[in-house]
C-alpha positions in Angstrom: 108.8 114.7 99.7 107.3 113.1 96.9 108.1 111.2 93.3 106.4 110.3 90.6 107.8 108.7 87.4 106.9 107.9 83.4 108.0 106.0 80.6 107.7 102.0 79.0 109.7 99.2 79.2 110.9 100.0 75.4 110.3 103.6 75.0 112.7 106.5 74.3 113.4 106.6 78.7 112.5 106.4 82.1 111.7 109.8 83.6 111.8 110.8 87.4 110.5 113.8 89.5 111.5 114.2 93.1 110.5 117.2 95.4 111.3 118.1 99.1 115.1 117.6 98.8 116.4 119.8 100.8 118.8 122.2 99.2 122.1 122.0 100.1 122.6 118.3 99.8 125.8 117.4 97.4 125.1 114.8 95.4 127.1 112.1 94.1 125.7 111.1 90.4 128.2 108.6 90.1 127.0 106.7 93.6 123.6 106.3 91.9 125.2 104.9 88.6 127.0 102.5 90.8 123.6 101.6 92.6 122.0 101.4 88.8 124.7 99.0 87.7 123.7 97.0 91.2 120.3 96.9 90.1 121.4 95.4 86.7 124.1 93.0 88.2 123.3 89.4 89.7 123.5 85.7 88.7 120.5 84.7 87.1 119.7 87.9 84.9 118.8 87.8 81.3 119.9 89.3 78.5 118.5 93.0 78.6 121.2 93.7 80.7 123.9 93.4 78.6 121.9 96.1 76.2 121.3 98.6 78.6 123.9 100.7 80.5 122.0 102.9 83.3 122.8 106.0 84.0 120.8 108.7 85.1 121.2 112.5 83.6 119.3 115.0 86.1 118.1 117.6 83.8 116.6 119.7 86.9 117.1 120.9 90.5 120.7 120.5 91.0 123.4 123.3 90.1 126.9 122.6 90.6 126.5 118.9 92.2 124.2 121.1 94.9 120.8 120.0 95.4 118.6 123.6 94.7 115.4 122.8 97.3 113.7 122.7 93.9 112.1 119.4 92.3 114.9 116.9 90.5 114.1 115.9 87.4 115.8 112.9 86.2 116.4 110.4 82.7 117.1 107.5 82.3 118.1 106.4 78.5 116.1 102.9 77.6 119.2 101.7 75.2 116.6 98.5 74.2 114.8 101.4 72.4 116.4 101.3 69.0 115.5 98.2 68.8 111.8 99.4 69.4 111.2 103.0 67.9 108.7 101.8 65.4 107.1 99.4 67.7 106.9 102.1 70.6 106.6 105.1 68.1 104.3 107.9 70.1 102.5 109.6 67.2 102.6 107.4 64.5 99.2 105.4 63.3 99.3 101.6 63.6 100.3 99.3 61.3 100.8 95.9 60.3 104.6 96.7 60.4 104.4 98.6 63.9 102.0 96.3 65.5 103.7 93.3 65.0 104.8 92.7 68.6 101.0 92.6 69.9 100.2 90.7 72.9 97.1 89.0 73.0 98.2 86.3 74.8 98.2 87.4 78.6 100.8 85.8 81.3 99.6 84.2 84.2 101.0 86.1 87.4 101.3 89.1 85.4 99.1 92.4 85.0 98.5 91.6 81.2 95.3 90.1 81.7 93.7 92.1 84.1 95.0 95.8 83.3 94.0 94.5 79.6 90.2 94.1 81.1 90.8 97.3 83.5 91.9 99.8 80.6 90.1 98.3 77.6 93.9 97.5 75.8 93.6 94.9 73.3 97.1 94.9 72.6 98.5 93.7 76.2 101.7 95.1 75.3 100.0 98.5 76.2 100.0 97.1 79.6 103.1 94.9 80.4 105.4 98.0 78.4 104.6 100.0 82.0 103.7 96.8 84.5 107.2 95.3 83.6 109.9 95.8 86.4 112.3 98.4 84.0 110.4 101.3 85.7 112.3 100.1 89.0 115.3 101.6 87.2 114.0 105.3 88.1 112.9 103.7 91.7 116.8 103.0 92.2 118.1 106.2 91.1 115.1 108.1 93.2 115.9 106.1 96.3 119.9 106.4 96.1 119.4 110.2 96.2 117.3 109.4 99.5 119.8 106.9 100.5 122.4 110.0 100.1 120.8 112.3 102.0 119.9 109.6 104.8 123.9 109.4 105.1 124.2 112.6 105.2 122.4 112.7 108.7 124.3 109.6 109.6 122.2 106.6 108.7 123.1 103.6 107.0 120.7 101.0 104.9 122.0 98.0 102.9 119.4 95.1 101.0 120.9 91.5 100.6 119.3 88.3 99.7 118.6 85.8 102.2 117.3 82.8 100.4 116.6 81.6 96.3 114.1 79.1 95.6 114.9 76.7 98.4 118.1 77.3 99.7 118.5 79.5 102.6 121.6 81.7 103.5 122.7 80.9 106.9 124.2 83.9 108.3 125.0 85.2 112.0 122.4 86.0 114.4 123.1 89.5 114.2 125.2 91.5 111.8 125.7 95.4 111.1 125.2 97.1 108.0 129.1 97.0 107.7 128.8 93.8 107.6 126.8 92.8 105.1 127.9 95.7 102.8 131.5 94.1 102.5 130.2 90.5 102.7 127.9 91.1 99.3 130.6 92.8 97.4 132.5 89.1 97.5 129.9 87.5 95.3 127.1 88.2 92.7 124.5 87.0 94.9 124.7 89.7 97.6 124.3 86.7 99.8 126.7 86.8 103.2 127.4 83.3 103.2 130.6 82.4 101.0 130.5 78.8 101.0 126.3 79.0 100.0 127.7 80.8 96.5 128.4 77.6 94.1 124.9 75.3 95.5 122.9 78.9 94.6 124.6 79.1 90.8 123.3 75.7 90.7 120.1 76.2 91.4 119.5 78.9 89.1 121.6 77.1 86.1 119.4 74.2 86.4 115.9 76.3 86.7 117.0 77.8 83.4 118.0 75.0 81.7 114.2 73.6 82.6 112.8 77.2 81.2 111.7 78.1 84.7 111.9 80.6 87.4 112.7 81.4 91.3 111.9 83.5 93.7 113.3 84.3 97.3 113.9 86.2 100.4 115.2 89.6 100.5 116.2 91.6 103.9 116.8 95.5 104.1 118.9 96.6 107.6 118.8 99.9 108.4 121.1 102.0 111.3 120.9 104.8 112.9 117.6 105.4 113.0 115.8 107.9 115.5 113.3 106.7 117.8 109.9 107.8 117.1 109.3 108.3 113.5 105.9 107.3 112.8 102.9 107.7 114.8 100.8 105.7 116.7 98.1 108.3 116.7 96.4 107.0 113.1 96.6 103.9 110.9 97.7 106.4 108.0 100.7 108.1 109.8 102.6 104.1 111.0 105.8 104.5 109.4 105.6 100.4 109.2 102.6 100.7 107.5 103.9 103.0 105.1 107.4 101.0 104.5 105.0 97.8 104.3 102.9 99.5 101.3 106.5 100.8 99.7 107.9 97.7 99.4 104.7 95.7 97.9 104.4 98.4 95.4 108.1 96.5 94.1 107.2 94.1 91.3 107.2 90.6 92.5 107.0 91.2 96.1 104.2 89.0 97.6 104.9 89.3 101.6 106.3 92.2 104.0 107.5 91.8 107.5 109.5 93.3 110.5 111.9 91.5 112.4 111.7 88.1 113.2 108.3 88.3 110.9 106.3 85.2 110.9 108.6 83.3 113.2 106.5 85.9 116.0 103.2 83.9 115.5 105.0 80.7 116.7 106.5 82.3 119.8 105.6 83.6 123.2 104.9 86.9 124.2 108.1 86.3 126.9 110.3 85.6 123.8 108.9 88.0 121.2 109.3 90.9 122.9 112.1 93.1 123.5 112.9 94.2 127.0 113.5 98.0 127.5 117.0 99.0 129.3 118.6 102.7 129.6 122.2 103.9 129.8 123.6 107.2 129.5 124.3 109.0 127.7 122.6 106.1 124.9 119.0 106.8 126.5 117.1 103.8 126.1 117.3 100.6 123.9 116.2 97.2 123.7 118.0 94.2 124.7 116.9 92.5 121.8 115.2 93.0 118.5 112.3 90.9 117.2 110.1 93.5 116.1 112.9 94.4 113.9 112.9 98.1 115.3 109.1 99.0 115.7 106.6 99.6 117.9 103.1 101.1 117.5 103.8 102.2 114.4 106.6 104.0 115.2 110.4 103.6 115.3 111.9 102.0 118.3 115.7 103.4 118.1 116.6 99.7 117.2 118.2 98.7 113.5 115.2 98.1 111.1 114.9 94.8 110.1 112.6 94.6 106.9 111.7 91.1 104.8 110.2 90.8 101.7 109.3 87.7 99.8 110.1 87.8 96.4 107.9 85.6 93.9 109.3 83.6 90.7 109.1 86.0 87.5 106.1 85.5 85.7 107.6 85.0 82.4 108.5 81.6 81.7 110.2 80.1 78.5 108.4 76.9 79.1 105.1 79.1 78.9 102.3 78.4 81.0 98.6 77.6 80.1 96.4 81.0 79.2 93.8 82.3 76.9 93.9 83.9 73.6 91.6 87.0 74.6 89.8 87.4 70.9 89.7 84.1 70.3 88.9 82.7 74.3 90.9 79.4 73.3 93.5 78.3 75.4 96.9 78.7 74.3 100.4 79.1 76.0 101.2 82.6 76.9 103.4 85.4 76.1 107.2 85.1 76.2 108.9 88.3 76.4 112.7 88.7 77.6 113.3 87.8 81.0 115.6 86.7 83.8 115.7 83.3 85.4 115.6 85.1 88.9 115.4 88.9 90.3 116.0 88.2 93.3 119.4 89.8 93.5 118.1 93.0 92.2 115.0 93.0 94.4 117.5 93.3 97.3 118.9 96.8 95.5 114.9 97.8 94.5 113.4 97.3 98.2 116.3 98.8 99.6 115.8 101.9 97.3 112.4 102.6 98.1 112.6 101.9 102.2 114.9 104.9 101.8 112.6 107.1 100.1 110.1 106.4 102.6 112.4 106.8 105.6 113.4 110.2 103.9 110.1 111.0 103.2 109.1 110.7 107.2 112.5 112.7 108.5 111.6 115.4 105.8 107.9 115.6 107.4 108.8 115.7 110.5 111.4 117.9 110.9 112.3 121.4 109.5 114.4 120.4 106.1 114.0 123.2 103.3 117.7 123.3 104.0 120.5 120.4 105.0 122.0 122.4 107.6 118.9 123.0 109.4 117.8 119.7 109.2 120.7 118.3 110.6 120.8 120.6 113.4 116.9 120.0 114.3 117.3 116.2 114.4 120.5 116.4 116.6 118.5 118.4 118.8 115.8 115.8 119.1 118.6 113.1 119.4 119.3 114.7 122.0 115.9 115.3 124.0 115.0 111.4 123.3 118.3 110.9 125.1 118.1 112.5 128.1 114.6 112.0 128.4 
């Protein structure tokens, strides 16, 4: 299984191409609007998202809701774009008129500068039209279809935000994807904590009001997971490894870990580690979870437990210090649309491409041209791993 996708911040739309489905899986387009929407959704987003509507049209690969076996092509319409046609015109010369939006001004903490000095571009807009986060859209629609056919063999993900800027959600020691799933739907934070709702709002209204930005923590839980995806055999084939890289790919995100994450370094091996027990028919578990579901690389059988640290947009209406790159004088950067936080849709974003990663290893791993036969050759491993 693998995906690739095109298309600018403000051009015509976002395009998506997954292969290795396996045929047979019935898809729900309206489950990955929902999840678009989701991505859109959250206190502390600007206004492109009252512009733009997501929804995907798959144009390839699916007959009859049925997934084919064959790749999916997928759209997604950049509304924002009629605002832009001349600006972002394909085959059209440039012009005073259609160059009027250049960027020569390059923000700090963003790829302007450098994929300016990497590509040549001296219009940074070039750059920043395909760094900017809108090309998570396609990520989100691409990962719900993994997300789908992970349910279909019976396991369960959910992303939720555990801290923005300094205030920390507290939340129970342990909670199931359940859980959280009905918790987030009670707020626009996707925060579990109720009561932590109105001092959050604040934050962000008053980082707006001062033109600023926030970052934040983000978890992803997963359920359900067979032990021993992954290998241990090569640094290439860790499964954490590969989730770790997935999730840094995700605009803004500075820091990955697993589990209890960089609480580990301050503990003892005695209290880090989980203790192995067995039970039939469960086979065997752990009688804890600090790792956050992995070991050498591989999965454990426990829930995943993956962090990322999301930092504060780089786009700032108080602009920062940079330097005009004909002229080399300094000057205060770019300001292009933006949110006050993402931290909300980061939860929805990292999520979406853990799935694609997890459904990228169960594809590899076990017969799946078809749904059928997949299913049936991971129960049979369920299985051997359980009486083993």
């Amino acid at each position: 299984m693998e995906y690739y996708t095109a298309g600018e911040s403000h051009g015509p739309q976002l395009t998506g191409i997954l292969t290795g489905v396996p045929a047979g899986l019935k898809l729900d387009v309206e489950q990955i609007n929902q999840v678009l929407w989701s991505r859109q959704a959250g206190y502390g987003r600007g206004h492109r998202q009252q512009i733009e509507h997501d929804q995907v049209n798959i144009v390839g690969g699916l007959r009859h809701g049925m997934t084919l076996g064959s790749p999916l092509a997928l759209e997604i319409a950049n509304r924002d774009h009629a605002n832009w046609a001349r600006i972002m015109d394909p085959l059209s010369s440039p012009t005073r008129e259609n160059t009027r939006r250049k960027v020569e001004h390059p923000r700090p903490g963003h790829a302007d500068l450098v994929g300016g000095l990497k590509t040549r571009h001296r219009d940074l807009r070039n750059v920043l039209e395909r760094s900017s986060a809108r090309e998570t859209a396609m990520r989100v629609a691409i990962g719900n279809v993994c997300t789908q056919l992970l349910a279909a063999l019976g396991i369960q993900l959910v992303g939720y935000v555990q801290q923005v800027g300094s205030i920390a959600v507290t939340e129970p020691a342990t909670l199931t994807v359940g859980q959280v799933g009905r918790a987030i739907l009670e707020n626009d934070l996707r925060i579990v904590n109720q009561e932590q709702v109105a001092p959050i709002h604040a934050l962000i209204d008053q980082s707006r009001q001062a033109g600023d930005t926030l970052g934040g923590q983000v978890r992803i839980l997963v359920e359900n997971v067979p032990a021993g995806l992954g290998s241990y055999a090569s640094a290439q084939a860790k499964l954490d490894a590969k989730i770790a890289a997935a999730v840094i790919s995700v605009n803004a995100i500075k820091g990955v870990s697993f589990g209890d994450g960089q609480q580990l370094g301050q503990m003892a091996g005695s209290q880090a580690m989980d203790e192995i027990a067995y039970q039939k028919p469960r086979g065997y578990y752990r009688l804890s979870n600090h790792l956050g579901g992995f070991e050498g690389g591989m999965t454990n059988g426990m829930p995943l437990v993956i962090n990322a640290t999301v930092k504060p947009i780089p786009t700032l209406y108080h602009p920062l210090q940079t330097v005009d790159i004909n002229t080399k004088q300094a000057v205060r950067a770019n300001v292009e649309r933006s949110d006050t936080t993402a931290v909300v849709p980061a939860s929805v974003i990292v999520a979406s491409v853990v799935a694609i990663e997890l459904a990228k290893e169960i594809t590899a791993t076990f017969e799946s041209a078809n749904l059928e036969r997949l299913r049936e050759a991971l129960a049979r491993y369920r299985h051997e791993i359980s009486e083993a």
